[in-house]
KOLRODO-657968 format. One record per residue (C-alpha): residue in one letter; x, y, z. Coordinates in Angstrom, 3 decimals, always signed. Layout:
# KOLRODO-657968
REC, rest, X, Y, Z
REC, A, X, Y, Z
...
//
This chain:
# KOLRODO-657968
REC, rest, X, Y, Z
REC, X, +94.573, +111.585, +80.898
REC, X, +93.298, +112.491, +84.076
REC, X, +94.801, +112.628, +87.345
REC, X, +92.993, +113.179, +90.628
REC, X, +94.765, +116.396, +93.332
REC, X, +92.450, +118.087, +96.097
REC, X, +93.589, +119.832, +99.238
REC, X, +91.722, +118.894, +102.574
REC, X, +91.074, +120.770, +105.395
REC, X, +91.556, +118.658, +108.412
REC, X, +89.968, +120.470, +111.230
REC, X, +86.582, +121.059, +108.917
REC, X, +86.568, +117.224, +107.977
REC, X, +86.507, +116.162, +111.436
REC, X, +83.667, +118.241, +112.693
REC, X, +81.569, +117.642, +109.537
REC, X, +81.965, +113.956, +110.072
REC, X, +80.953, +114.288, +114.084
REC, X, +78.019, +115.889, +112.873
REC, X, +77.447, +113.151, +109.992
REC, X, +78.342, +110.637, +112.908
REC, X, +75.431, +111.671, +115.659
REC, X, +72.985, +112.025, +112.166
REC, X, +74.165, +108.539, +111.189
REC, X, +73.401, +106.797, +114.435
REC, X, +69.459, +108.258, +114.796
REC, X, +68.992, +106.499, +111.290
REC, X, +70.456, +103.632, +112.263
REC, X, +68.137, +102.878, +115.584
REC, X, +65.676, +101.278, +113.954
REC, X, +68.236, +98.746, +112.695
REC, X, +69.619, +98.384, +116.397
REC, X, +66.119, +97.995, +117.745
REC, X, +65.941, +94.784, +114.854
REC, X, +68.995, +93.204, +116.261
REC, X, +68.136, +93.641, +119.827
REC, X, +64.910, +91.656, +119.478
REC, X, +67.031, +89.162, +117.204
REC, X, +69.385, +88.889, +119.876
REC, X, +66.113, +87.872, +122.246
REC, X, +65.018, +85.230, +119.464
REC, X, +62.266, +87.733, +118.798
REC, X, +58.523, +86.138, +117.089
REC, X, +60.844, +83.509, +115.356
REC, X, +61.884, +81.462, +118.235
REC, X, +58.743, +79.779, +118.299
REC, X, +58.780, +78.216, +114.528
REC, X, +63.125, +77.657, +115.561
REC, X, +61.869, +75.694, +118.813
REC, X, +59.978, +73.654, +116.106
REC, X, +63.158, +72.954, +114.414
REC, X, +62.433, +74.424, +111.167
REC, X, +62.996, +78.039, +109.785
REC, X, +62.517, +79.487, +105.928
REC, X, +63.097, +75.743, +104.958
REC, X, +66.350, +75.039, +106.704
REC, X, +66.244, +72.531, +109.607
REC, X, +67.780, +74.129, +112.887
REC, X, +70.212, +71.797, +115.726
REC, X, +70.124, +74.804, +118.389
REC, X, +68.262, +77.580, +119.049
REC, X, +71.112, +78.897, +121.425
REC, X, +72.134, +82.441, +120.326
REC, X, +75.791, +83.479, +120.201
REC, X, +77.038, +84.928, +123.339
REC, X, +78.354, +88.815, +123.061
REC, X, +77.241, +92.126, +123.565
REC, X, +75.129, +94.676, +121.259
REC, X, +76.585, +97.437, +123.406
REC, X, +75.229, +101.061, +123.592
REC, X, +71.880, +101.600, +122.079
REC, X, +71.852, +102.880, +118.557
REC, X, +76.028, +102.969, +118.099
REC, X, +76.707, +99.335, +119.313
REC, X, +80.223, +98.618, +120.045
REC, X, +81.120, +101.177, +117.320
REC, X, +83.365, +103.070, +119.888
REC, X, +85.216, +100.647, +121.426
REC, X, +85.970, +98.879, +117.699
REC, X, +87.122, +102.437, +116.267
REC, X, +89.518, +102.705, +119.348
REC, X, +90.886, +99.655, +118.932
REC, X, +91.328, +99.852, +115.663
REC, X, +93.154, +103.217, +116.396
REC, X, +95.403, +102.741, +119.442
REC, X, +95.507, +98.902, +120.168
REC, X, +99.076, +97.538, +119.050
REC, X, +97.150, +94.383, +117.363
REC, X, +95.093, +96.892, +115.354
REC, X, +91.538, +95.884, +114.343
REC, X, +92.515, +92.351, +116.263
REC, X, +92.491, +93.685, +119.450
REC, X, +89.106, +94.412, +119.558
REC, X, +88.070, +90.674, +117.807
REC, X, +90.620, +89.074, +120.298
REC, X, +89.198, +90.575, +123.882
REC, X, +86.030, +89.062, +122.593
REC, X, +87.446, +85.215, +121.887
REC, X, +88.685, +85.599, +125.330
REC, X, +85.214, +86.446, +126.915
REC, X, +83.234, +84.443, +124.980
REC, X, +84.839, +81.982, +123.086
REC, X, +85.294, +81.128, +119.529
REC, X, +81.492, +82.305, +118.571
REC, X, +80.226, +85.635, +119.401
REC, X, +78.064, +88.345, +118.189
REC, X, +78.525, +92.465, +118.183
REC, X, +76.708, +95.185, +116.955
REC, X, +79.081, +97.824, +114.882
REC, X, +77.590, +100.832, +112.940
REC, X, +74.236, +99.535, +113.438
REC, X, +74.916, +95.901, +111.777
REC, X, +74.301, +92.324, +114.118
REC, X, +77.417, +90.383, +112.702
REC, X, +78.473, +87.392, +114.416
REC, X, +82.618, +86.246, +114.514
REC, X, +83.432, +82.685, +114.270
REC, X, +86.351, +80.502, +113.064
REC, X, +86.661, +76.565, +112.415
REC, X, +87.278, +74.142, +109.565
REC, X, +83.734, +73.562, +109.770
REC, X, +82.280, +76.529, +109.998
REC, X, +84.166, +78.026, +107.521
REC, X, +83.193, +74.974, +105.338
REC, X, +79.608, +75.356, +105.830
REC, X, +80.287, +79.593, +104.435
REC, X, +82.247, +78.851, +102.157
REC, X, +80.736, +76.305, +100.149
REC, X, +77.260, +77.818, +101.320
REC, X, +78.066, +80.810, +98.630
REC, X, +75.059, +81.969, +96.702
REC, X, +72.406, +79.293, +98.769
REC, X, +72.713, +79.499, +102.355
REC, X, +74.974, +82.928, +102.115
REC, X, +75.204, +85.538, +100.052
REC, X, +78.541, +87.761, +99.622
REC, X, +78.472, +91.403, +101.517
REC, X, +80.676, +94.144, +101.256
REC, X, +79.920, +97.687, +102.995
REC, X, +78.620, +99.451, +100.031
REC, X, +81.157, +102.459, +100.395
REC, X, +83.419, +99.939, +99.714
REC, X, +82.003, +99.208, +96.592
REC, X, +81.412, +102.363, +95.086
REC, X, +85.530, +102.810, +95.511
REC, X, +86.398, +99.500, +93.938
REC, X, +83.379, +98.957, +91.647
REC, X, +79.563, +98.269, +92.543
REC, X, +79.538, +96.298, +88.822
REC, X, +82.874, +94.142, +89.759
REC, X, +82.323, +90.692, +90.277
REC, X, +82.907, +91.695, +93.951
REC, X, +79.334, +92.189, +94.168
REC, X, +77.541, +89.828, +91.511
REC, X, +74.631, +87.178, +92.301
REC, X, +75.453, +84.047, +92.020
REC, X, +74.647, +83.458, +87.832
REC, X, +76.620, +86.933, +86.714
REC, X, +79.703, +86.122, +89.257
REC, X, +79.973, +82.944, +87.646
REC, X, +80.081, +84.379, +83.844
REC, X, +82.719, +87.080, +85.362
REC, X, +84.923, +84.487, +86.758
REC, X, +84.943, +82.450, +83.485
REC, X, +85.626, +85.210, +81.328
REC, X, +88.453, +86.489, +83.504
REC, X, +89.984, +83.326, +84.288
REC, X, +91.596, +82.231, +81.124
REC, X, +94.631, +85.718, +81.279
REC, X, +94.822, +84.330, +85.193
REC, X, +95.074, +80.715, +84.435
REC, X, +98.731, +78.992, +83.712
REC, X, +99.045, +79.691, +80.148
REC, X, +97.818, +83.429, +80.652
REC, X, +100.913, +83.834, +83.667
REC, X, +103.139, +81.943, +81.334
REC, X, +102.711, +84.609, +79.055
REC, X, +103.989, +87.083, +81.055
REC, X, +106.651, +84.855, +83.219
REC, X, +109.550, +86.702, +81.656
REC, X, +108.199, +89.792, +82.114
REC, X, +107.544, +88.708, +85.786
REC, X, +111.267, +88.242, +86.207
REC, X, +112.535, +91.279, +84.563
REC, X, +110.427, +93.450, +86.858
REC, X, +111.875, +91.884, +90.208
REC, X, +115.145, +92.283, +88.920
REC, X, +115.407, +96.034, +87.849
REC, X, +112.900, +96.933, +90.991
REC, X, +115.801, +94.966, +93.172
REC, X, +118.349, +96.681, +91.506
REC, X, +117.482, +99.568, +92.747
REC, X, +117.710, +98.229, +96.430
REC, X, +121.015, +97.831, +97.039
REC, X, +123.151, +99.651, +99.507
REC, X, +119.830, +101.481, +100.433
REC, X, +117.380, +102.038, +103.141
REC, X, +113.554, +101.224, +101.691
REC, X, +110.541, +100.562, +102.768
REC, X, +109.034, +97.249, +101.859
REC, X, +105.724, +97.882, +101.577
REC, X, +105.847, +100.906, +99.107
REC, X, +108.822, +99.017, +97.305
REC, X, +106.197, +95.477, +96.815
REC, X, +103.413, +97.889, +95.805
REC, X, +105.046, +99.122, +92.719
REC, X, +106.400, +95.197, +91.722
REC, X, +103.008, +93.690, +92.121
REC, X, +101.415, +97.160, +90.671
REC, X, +103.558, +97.438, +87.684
REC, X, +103.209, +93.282, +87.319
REC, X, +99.364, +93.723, +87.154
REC, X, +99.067, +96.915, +85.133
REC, X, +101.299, +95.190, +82.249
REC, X, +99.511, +91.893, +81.962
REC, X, +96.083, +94.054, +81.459
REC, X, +97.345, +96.460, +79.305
REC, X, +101.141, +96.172, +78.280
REC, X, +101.611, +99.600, +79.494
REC, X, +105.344, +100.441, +81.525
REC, X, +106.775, +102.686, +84.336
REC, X, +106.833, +105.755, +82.187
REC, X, +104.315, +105.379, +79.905
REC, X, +101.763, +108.301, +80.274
REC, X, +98.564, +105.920, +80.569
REC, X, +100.831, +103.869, +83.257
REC, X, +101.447, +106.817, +85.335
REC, X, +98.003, +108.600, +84.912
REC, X, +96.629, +104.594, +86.753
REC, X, +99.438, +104.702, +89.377
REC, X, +98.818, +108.218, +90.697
REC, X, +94.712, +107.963, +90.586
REC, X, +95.617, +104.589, +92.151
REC, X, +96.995, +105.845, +95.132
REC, X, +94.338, +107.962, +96.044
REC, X, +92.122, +105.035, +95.486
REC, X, +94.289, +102.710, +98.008
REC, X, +94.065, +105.998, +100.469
REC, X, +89.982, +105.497, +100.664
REC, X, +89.557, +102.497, +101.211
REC, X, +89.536, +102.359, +104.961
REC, X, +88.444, +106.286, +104.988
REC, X, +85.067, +108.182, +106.305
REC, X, +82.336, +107.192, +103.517
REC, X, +81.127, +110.643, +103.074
REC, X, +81.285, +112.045, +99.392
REC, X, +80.423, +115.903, +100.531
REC, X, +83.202, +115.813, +102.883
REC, X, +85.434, +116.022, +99.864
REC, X, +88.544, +114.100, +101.772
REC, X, +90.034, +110.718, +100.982
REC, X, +86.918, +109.043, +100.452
REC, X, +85.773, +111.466, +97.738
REC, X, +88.964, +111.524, +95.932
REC, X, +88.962, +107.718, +96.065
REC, X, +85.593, +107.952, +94.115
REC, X, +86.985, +110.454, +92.032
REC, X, +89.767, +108.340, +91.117
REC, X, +88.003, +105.383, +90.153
REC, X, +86.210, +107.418, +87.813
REC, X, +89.633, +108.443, +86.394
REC, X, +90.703, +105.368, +86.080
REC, X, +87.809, +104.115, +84.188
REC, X, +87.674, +106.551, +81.450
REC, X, +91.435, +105.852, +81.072
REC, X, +91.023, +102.177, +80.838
REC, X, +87.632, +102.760, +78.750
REC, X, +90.126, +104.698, +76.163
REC, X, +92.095, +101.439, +75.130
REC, X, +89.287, +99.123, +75.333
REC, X, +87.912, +101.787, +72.682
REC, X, +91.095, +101.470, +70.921
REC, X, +91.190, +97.756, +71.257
REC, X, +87.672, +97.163, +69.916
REC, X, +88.034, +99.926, +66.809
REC, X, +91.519, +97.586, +65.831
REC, X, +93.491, +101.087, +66.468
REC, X, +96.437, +98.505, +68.192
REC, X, +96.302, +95.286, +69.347
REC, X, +98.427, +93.543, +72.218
REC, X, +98.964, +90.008, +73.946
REC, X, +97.540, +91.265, +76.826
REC, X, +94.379, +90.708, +80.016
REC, X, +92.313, +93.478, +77.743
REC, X, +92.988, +92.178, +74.330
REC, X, +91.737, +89.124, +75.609
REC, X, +88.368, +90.635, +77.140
REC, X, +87.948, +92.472, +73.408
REC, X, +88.652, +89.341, +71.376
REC, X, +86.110, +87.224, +73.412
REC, X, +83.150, +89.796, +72.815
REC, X, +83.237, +89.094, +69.084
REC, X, +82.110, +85.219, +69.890
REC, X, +79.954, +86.109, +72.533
REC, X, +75.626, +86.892, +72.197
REC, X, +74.531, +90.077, +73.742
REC, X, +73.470, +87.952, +76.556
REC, X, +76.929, +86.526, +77.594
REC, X, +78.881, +90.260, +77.067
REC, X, +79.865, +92.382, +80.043
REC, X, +78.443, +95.841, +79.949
REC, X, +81.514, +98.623, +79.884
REC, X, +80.766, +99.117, +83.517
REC, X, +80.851, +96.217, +84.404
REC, X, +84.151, +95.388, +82.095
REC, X, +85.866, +98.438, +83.971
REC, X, +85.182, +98.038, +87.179
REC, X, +86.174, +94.133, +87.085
REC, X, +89.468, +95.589, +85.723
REC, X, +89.939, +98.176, +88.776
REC, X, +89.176, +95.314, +91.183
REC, X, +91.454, +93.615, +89.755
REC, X, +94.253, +95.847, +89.646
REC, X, +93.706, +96.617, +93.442
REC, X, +93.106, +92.156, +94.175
REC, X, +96.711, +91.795, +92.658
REC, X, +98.120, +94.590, +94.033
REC, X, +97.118, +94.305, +97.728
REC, X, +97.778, +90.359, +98.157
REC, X, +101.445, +90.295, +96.616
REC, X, +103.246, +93.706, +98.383
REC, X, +101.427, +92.748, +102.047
REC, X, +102.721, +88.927, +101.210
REC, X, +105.740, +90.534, +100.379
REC, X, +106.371, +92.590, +102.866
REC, X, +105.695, +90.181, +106.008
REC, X, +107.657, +87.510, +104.643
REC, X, +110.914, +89.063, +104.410
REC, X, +110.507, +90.173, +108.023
REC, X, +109.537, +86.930, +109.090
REC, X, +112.872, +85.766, +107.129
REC, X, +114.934, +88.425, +109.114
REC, X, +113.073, +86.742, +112.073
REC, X, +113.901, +83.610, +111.469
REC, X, +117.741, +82.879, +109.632
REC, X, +117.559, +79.779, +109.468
REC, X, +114.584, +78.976, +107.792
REC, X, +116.019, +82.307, +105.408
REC, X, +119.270, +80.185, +104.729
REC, X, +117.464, +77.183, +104.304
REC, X, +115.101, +78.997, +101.630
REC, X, +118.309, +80.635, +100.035
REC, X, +119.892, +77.121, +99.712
REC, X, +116.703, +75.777, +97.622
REC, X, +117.325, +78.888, +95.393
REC, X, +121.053, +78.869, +94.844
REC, X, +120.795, +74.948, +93.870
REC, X, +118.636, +76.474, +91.261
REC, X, +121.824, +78.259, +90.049
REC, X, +123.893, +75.997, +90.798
REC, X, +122.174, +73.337, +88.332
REC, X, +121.797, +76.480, +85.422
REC, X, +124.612, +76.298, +82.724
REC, X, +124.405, +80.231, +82.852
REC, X, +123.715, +81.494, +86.780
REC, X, +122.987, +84.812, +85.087
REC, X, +120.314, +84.046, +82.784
REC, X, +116.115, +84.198, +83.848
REC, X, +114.572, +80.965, +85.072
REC, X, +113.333, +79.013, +82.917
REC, X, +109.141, +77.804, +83.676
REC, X, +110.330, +74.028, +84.774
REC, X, +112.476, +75.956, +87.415
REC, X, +109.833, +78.081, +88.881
REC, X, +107.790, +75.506, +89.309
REC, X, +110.678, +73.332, +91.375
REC, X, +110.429, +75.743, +94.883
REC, X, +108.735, +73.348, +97.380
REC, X, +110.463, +74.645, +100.379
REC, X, +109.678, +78.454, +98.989
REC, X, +105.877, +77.240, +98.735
REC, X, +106.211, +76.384, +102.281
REC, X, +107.763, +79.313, +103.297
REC, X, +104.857, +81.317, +101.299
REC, X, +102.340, +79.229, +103.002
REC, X, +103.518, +79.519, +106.564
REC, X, +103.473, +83.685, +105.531
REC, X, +100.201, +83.775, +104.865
REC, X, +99.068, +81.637, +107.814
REC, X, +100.466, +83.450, +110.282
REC, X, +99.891, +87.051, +109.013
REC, X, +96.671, +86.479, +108.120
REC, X, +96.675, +89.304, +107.456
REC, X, +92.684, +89.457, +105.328
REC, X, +91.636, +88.908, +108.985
REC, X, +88.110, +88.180, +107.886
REC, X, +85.888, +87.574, +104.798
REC, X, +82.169, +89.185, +105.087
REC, X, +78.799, +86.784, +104.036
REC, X, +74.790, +87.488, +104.785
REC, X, +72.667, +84.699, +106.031
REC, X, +70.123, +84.418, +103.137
REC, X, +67.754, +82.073, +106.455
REC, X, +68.306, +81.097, +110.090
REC, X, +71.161, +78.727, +110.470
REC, X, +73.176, +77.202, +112.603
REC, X, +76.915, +77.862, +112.827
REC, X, +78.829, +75.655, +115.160
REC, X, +75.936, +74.738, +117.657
REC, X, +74.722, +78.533, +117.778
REC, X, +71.351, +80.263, +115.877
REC, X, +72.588, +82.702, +113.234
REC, X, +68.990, +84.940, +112.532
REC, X, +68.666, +85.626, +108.990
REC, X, +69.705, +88.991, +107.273
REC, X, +72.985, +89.074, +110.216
REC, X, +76.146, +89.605, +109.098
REC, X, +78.900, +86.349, +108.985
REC, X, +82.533, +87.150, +109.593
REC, X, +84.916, +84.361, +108.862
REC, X, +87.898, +85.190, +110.937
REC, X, +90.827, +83.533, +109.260
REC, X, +93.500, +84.760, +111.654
REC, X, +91.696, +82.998, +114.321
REC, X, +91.384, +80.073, +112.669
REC, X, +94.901, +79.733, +111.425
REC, X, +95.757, +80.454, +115.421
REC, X, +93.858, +78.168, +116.534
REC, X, +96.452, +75.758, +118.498
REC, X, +94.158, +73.096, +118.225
REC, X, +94.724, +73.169, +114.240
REC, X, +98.338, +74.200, +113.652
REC, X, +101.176, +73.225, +117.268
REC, X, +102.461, +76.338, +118.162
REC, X, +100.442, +78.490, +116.291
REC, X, +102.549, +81.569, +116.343
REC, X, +106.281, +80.137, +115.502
REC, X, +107.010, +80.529, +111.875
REC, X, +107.680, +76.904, +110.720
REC, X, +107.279, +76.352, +107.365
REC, X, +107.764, +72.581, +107.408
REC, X, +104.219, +72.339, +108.907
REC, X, +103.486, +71.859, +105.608
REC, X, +105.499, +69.263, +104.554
REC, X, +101.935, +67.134, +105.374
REC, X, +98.536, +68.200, +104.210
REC, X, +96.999, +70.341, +106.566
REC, X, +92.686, +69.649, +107.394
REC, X, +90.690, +70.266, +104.924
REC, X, +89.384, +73.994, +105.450
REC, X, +91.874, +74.948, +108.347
REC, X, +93.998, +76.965, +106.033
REC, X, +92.277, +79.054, +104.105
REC, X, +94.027, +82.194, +102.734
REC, X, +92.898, +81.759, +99.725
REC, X, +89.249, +81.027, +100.260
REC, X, +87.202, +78.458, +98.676
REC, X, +83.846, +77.502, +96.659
REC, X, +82.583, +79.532, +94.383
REC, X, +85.374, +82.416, +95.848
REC, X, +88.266, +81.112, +95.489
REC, X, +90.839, +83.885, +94.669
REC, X, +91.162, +83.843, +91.181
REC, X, +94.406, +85.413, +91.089
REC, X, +95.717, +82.787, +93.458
REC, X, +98.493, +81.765, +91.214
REC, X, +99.902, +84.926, +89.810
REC, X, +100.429, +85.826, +93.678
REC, X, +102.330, +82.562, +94.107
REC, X, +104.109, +83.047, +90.737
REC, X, +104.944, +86.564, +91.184
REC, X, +106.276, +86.398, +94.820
REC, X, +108.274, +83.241, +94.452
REC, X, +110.449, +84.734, +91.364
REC, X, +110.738, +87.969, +93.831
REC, X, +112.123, +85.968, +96.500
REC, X, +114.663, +83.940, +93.908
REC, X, +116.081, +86.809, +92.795
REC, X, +116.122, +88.655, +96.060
REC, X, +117.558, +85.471, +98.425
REC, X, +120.327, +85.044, +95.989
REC, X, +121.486, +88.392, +95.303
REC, X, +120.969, +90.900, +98.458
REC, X, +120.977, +90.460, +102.376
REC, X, +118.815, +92.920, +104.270
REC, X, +118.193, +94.083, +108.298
REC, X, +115.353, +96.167, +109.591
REC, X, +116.746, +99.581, +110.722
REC, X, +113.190, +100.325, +112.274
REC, X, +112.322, +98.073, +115.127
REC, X, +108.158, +100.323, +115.702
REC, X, +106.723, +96.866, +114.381
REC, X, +103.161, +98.054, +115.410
REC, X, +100.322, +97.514, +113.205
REC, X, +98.831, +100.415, +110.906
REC, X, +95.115, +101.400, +111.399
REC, X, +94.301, +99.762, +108.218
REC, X, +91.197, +97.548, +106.443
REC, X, +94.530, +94.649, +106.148
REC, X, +96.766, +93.862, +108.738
REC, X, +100.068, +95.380, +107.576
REC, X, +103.226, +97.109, +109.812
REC, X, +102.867, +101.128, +110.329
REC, X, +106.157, +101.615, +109.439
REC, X, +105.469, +99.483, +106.291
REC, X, +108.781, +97.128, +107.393
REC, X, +111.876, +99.807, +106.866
REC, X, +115.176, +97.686, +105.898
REC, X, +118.848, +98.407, +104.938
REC, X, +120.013, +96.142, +101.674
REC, X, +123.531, +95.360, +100.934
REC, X, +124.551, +92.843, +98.041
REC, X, +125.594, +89.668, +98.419
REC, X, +129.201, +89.194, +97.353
REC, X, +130.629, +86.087, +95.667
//
């Protein structure tokens, strides 16, 4: 068992990383230099005046309006202040820019062209463009934390063979599985709610983190492998939106550190698993099972196995507790939609021959108006603000020229704004939903080749939270700060601090 403790000194870290900073940017000139000419249509405007570039037919040669900013660094300072001291966060900086130029622009942060857009079509075009016209891109500091072997990072053949192998303990008869043990968490984490003060956030992390950790490897609260994940865990979640400098030795090193941890812990019982040393109905058993019917060609390496298994420990456990946490203050926000989402759940109840016993699957499954409610959350929130792709050739995106090898952001928070999609875009109103919305304008889930595969155990997991929290406890915020954190997802500083009482009958 290993568990990851360092101490940092903050005043060192900070100069070290100005100095890495001003090292960083000479390095990254060239690269600037690139994207200027780019952003000129540089020796390939001719063949794109011709209509045709690297084999894919061109409407416009029009580049996207925007700025690179300061040579070498880009817009790198104004995004990190932002980021820092705007009250929308990150969104601040993305939102100033909609406003100047419209709902296509480019930038130029840490040396990388990337160019912002949102629509049904473009996001169409990127989504279902995975693997041909696009190619998935995640800062590779990123990946070293979460896993550079994950699926997170896999061509197009390998992420395919990851998906299939990992879908079966994610599809409906893998949750189903694990529904009562689903229910039993929300209630005893609940429990432990009433008549106190707690912060949402941290309270959702350990539901959706102890529902995750169980279904891969039947481990508790308590038990010392459980605990050993949770606490390397946390430094893991800490790095994630940290300085990527390993000789630093701050968050971003113990992140890497941890995921190490992690691994060797997790390689232990797939050791254990595979030598028949115990055996459980669980996400690993199933992983173990399937390698004695698969050829050497179809069989995940052990990196590859463990580093799926961190991503998706951190994919479950990220979605569910930010869900979470905005949609019980956009309840408090808005009582009537709570009551009318209570009164769904107590007719559940009401039609049970014992109100005290766990739901059964049929009754799960019979929560339209908490669907909605779900839904509308994730709409408005938005709170994956954008999902990251590579132009594999020039192409255009929504009547501009996107030069190949620049960076694609998909903002979804834009696009589930947009006031031309969704009337009033920022009243929470579930029953928007009561009709299907256009094709690609709500996209919180992705699409294509990747769609979130854990799309269901979010929507599982959260609605049975919500049952048993709607018709047990009342809450109110005691901390009105509702600023955003600094933070890779959108999520409240104060991570949504409520008072719970109990509902008495």
């Amino acid at each position: 068992m290993q568990v990851m403790g360092f101490v940092e000194n903050d005043v060192a870290i900070t100069l070290l990383a100005a100095l890495a900073g001003f090292l960083a940017l000479w390095v990254l000139l060239t690269k600037w230099q690139q994207g200027r000419a780019g952003g000129a249509g540089g020796g390939a405007a001719a063949a794109a005046a011709a209509g045709v570039v690297d084999g894919t037919r061109l409407k416009s040669t029009k580049m996207p309006p925007g700025s690179l900013g300061w040579p070498i660094i880009g817009e790198t300072f104004s995004f990190l202040s932002d980021v820092k001291n705007h009250p929308q966060g990150l969104y601040g900086f993305l939102a100033k820019r909609y406003a100047r130029y419209g709902p296509v622009w480019r930038t130029n942060i840490i040396g990388m062209t990337g160019v912002f857009f949102h629509g049904p079509q473009a996001f169409k075009t990127v989504m279902l463009g995975e693997h041909t016209l696009f190619t998935y891109k995640q800062f590779k500091s990123t990946g070293r934390i979460l896993g550079e072997n994950s699926m997170f990072f896999a061509d197009e053949e390998l992420h395919r063979k990851m998906r299939k192998q990992f879908g079966e303990p994610l599809s409906m008869d893998g949750l189903r599985r694990n529904f009562t043990k689903f229910q039993e968490t929300a209630i005893n984490n609940l429990s432990k709610w009433e008549g106190r003060t707690v912060c949402v956030i941290d309270e959702a992390a350990d539901y959706a983190l102890d529902n995750i950790v169980y279904m891969m490897t039947s481990w508790k609260p308590g038990d010392p492998d459980f605990e050993c994940i949770k606490a390397n865990f946390m430094y893991l979640m800490d790095g994630i939106a940290s300085i990527p400098f390993m000789w630093l030795r701050g968050r971003y090193y113990r992140a890497i550190k941890a995921h190490e941890c992690m691994c060797k812990t997790l390689l232990q019982v797939v050791e254990r698993r595979r030598s028949g040393q115990e055996k459980h109905d669980d996400f690993i058993q199933h992983l173990v099972d399937c390698e004695t019917l698969q050829n050497e060609a179809e069989k995940q390496s052990d990196l590859q196995l463990l580093d799926n298994l961190v991503l998706m420990m951190f994919a479950g456990h990220e979605t569910s507790s930010i869900t979470i946490m905005w949609l019980l203050k956009y309840l408090e926000d808005n009582p009537l939609v709570q009551e009318t989402l209570r009164e769904e759940h107590e007719e559940i109840l009401r039609k049970k021959v014992n109100p005290d016993a766990l739901l059964t699957w049929e009754e799960a499954s019979s929560m339209p108006y908490t669907l909605k409610v779900l839904s509308e959350t994730l709409r408005l929130s938005s709170f994956m603000q954008w999902l990251p792709r590579e132009a594999n050739n020039d192409i255009d995106i929504n009547g501009f020229r996107v030069k190949k090898g620049w960076k694609v952001f998909m903002d979804l928070r834009a696009g589930h704004h947009d006031p031309a999609l969704f009337k009033d875009p920022l009243k929470f109103q579930p029953s928007r939903f009561e009709e299907p919305v256009k094709p690609f304008s709500f996209v919180a889930f992705g699409a294509g080749p990747r769609l979130c595969l854990g799309m269901n155990l979010a929507k599982l997991e959260i609605s049975l939270f919500v049952h048993f929290l709607v018709t047990k406890y009342r809450w109110e915020s005691v901390d009105k700060d509702f600023s955003l954190a600094p933070y890779v997802f959108l999520k409240l500083r104060n991570g949504y601090q409520i008072h719970v009482t109990p509902i008495i009958r």
